[in-house]
N, C-alpha and C positions, 0 to 999 in steps of 0.2 A: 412233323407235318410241314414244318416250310419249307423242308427239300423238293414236296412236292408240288410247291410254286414254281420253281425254276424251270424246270420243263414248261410251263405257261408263260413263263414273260420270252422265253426262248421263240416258243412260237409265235407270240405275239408281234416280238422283233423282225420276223421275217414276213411279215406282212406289212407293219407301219414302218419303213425302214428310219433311222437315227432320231427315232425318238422316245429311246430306251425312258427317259424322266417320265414322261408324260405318261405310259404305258404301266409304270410304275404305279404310278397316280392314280390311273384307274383300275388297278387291279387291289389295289389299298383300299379304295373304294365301295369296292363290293365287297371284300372282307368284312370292312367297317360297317357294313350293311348301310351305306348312306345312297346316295345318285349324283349323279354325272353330268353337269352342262359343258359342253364343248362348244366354246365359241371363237368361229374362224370365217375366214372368206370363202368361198363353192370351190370345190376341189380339193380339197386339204386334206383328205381321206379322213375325215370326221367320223362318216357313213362305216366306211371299212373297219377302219378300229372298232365300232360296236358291233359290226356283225362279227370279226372275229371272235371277240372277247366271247358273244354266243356258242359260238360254235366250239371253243378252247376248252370252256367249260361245263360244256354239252345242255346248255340253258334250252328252253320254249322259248321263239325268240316272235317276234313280231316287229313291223316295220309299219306307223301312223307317218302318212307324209301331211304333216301342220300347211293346210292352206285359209286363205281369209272367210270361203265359206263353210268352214270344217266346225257340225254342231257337237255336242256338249255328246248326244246322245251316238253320235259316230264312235265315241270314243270308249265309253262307258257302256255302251248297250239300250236297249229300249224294250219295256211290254209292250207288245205285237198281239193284239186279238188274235187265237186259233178260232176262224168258224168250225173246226171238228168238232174242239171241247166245248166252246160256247162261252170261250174266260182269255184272258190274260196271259202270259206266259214270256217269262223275261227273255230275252236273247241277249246272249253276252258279246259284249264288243272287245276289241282286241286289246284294250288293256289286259285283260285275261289271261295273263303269261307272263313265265319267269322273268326274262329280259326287254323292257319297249325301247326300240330307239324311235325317239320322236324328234325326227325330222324336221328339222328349219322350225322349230314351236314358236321363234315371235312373229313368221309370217300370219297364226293365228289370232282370232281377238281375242281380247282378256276374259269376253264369255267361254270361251273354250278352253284357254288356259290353264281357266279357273279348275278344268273336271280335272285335273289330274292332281290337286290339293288335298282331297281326302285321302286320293290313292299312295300318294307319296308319304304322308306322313302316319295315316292310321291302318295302310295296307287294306284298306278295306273302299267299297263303294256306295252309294247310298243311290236306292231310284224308287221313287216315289214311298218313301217309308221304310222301305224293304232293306237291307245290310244284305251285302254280299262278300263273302271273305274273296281275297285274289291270294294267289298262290304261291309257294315259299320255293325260293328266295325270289321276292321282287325287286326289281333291281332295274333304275329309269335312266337311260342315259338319253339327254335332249341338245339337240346341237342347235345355234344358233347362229344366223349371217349378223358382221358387224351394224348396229344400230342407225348408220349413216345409211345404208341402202335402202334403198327406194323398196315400201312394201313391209315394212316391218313394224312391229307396235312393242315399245320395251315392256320387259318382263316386272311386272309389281314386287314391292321387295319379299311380300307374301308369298310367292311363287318361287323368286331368288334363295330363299332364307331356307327352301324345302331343298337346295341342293348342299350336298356336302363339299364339293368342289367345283371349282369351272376352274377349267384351263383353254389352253391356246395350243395348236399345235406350231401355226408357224410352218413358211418357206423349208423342204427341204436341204438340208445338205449337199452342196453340188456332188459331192463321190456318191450320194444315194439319188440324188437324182438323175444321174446318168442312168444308173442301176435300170431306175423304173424305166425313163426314155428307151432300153433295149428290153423292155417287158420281159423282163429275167427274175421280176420279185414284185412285190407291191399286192396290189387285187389278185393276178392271177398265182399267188400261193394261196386263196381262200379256200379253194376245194378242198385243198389237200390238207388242211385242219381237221384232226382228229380230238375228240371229247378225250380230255386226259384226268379227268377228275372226276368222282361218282357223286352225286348229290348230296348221298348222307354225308361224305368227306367234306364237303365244300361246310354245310351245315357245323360238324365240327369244329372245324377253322374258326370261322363267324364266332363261335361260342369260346375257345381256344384267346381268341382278340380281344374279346372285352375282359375277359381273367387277367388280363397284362397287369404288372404291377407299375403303378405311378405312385411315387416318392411324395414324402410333403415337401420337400427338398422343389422338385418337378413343378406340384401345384402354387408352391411361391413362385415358381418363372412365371407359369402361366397367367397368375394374376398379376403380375406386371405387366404383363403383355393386355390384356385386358383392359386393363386399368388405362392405361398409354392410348389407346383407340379413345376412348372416355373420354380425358382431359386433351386432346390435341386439337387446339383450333381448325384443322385442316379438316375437320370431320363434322357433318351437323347430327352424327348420334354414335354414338361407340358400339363398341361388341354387347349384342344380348345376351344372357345366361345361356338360350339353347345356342350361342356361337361356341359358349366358350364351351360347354360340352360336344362340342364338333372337333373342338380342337385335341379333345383329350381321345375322343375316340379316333381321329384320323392318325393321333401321333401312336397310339396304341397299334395300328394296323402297320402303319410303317416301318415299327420296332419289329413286329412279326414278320418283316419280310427281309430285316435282318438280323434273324435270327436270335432273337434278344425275347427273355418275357419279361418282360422291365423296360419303361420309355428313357430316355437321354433326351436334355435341351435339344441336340443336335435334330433330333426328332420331329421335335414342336417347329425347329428351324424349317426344314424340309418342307413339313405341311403348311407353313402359318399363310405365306400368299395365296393361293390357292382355296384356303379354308374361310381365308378373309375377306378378302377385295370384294367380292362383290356380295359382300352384308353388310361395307360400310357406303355413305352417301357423302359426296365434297360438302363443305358450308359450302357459301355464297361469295365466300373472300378466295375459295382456292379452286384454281386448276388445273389441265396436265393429263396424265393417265396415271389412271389412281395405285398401278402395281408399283411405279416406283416411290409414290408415297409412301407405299405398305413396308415397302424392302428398307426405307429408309428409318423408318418407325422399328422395326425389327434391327434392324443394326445397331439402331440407338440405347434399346432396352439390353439393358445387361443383365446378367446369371448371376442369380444372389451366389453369396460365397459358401 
């Protein structure tokens, strides 16, 4: 089965050009059945990367662009009186699909933020009493502009806590960005994305990921690492339990996409910034950007013997 991820990070690579890690990331991601915040400045191909990822693996894709007056019930759906029937009759909003990329979501207010909280964590929706399942594989990637721009409201750590990962993509590589500047790669490779994986397959995988064997060997690093967020002054709260189950399943995905059914430290390595930094909060005595806090907290903790 992981051979036939390589044909998907291949494509994927020819769309987001030299940011084979990040691509990485999110394709662990969905394995892991978790979701996706991407936070970068306008233009960073945030956008692109999710619609590929759609299309690579022939997802129902839907695109919510998060604006300030975007309601709870745009997102989710609303009962709409039919005067035919003389009743109610729900109509489903575009969360209703495999893949959402929700677009710039801290331009939204925290009212609206909030509808995607049951969605992400119970797969399911709630409107006026009524449960609605959404449909398998759900899978949320939401990109976000830096917190300093003008127009944005930060994400609650309730909201934060429901992604498996945020990443950055970051300035391209001047050799790839030349690339794009002669429009020879980038956006206009999107068309030409073909669905390389059948649903039941992908489903597989997903279930294939979480069988991965972790060691108690494995679970003593991880509870160091844990433990270390906990006691470091630089932090006003450490890793919650569902972190540290984030990390077992992210390192789980990551082993599967090197070919391994069994995790390695080096694993937990890979995923742990990513997995972390934005579930932990500074005290009040520290600051900086918090990813090299993380790296440095990670360096520090050693591999039991």
């Amino acid at each position: 089965m992981h051979n036939q991820i390589t044909p998907i990070l291949t494509q994927l690579n020819q769309v987001v050009l030299g940011k084979s890690h990040q691509i990485k990331l999110s394709v662990a991601c969905l394995l892991a059945q978790g979701h996706l915040l991407i936070e970068d400045l306008p233009g960073m191909g945030k956008t692109t990367l999710g619609q590929a990822i759609a299309k690579v693996f022939g997802l129902e894709f839907q695109r919510i662009q998060f604006t300030s007056d975007i309601l709870p019930a745009d997102i989710i759906g609303a009962n709409i009186f039919d005067k035919d029937d003389g009743q109610f009759k729900f109509h489903a909003g575009p969360i209703f699909s495999q893949l959402i990329l929700g677009d710039e979501i801290n331009r939204a207010t925290p009212k609206a933020q909030s509808a995607l909280l049951e969605a992400m964590e119970e797969q399911q929706v709630t409107v006026e009493g009524e449960t609605f399942d959404l449909p398998e594989p759900f899978f949320v990637i939401a990109t976000q502009n830096p917190s300093h721009q003008v127009g944005t409201y930060p994400l609650p750590e309730s909201q934060l806590d429901r992604f498996l990962f945020r990443i950055e993509l970051g300035y391209p590589d001047p050799s790839f960005e030349r690339v794009l500047l002669k429009g020879q790669s980038g956006r206009n490779n999107l068309h030409e994305i073909e669905p390389l994986l059948e649903l039941s397959t992908l489903a597989e995988i997903q279930k294939k990921v979480t069988s991965i064997t972790v060691s108690e060997h494995l679970l003593s690093y991880v509870m160091i690492l844990i433990n270390a967020t906990r006691q470091s002054p630089d932090f006003a709260h450490g890793l919650s339990p569902r972190g540290g189950l984030a990390l077992i399943s992210a390192a789980k995905a990551w082993a599967f996409l090197d070919g391994r059914n069994y995790v390695l430290p080096e694993d937990v390595q890979q995923i742990f910034v990513p997995t972390v930094a934005h579930r932990l909060e500074f005290s009040q005595k520290t600051s900086g950007p918090i990813i090299a806090i993380v790296e440095d907290l990670l360096r520090q903790a050693k591999v039991p013997d």
